[in-house]
N, C-alpha and C positions, 0 to 999 in steps of 0.2 A: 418352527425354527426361524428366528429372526434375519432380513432379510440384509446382505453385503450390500454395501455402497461399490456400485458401478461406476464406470463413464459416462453414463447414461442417468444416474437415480435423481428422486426429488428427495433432499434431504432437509432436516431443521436441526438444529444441534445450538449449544451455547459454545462462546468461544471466547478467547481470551489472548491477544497477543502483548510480548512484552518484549524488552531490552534484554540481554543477557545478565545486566544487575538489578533485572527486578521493576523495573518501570515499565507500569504498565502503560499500553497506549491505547487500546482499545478494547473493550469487552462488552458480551451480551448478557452475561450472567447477572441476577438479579431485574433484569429485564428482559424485554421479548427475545426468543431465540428466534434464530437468524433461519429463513427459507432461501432455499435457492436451487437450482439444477444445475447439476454437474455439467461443467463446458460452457456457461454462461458469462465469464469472464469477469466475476462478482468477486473471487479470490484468486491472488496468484496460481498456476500451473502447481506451482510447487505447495502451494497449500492443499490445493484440490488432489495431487496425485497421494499428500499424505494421511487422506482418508480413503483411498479406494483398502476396500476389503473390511471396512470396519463395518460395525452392526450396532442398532440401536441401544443401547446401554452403556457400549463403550464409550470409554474416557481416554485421550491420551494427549499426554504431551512430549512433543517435538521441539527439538532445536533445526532451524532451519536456516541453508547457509543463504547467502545475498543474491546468489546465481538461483535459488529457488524460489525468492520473492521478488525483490527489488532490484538487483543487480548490483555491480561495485559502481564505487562512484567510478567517473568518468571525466576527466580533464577536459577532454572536448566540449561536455557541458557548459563549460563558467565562459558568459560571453562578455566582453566591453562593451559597452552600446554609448553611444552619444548622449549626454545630454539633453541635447536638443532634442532627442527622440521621445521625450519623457513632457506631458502638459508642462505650461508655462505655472501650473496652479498646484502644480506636483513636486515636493520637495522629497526626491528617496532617499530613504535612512538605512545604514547599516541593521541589517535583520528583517527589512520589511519585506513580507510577501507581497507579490504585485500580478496579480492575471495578465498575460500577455496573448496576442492575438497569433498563433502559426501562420504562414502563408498557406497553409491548406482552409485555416476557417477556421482550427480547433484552439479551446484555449489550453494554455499552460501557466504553472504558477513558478515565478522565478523567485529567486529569494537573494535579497540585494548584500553583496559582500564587503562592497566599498566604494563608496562615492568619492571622484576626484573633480577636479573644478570641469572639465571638458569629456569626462565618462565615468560612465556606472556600471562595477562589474558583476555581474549576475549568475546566478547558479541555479541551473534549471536542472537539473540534476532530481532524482526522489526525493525526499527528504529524508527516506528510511536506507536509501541506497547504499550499499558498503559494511549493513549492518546485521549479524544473524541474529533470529527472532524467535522467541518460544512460541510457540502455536499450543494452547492447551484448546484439548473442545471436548466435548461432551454429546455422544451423537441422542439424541431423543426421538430420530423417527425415518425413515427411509423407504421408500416408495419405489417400485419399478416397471416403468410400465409394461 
C-alpha cells in the first residue's frame, strides 16, 4: 500500500504552477522532479499542506488563494527612497529589479515603480503576491521515515 505524504515525508513529485489564465510560471515536468522534505520551507505552507495525504501516483490540481502562497499585496510594501541612495553609476528604470540589502543582512528584490528627479518608488512586495495560483504536481515517490 502506497505510502501518505506526512509532515514529516521525503517526497519527489513533478509540479507545475500557473496564473489563473494559464501562464505558466514555473514547472518541473519534462525535467528533473523536484526532492524535498516536508517543513523545509522549499514551498509555501500552503503548497506543502496541499499535499499532506496524497500518495505516489496521485495527480492533483489545486487553486490556491494568496494567503496560501504569497500573500496580498501590501501597500506598506512600495517605499520612496532617495536618489541619492542609489550608485551615482545607477540609473533605475521603471520595471527594474534591483537587490537590496535589509538591515538585518538579508537581501530582498525590489521592483522599481517610478522614478522621480529626487526619489524612486519601490515595491518590494512578492512578485506573485495578491495572486491565486494552480498548483498541479504529480507525486512519484514518498518516503517516511
Amino acid at each position: 500500500m502506497p505510502l501518505s505524504i506526512t509532515q514529516d515525508s521525503h517526497v519527489t513529485l513533478h509540479y507545475r504552477i500557473s496564473l489563473e489564465d494559464g501562464t505558466e510560471l514555473e514547472s518541473s515536468f519534462g525535467d528533473e522532479p523536484l526532492e524535498f522534505t516536508m517543513g523545509e520551507d522549499l514551498l509555501t505552507e500552503g503548497m506543502e499542506m496541499s499535499l499532506i495525504n496524497l500518495k505516489q501516483g496521485d495527480k492533483q490540481n489545486i487553486t490556491l488563494t494568496p494567503e496560501q502562497t504569497y500573500g496580498d499585496r501590501d501597500p506598506e510594501n512600495i517605499h520612496d527612497l532617495s536618489s541619492s541612495d542609489f550608485p551615482s553609476d545607477m540609473k533605475p528604470e521603471k520595471g527594474q529589479v534591483i537587490a537590496f540589502d535589509t538591515p538585518a543582512g538579508d537581501d530582498i528584490n525590489g521592483v522599481v515603480l517610478e522614478v522621480k528627479e529626487d526619489y524612486v518608488s519601490v515595491d518590494f512586495n512578492h512578485p506573485l503576491a495578491g495572486n491565486n495560483l494552480v498548483f498541479e504536481v504529480e507525486i512519484l515517490k514518498v518516503k517516511n521515515d
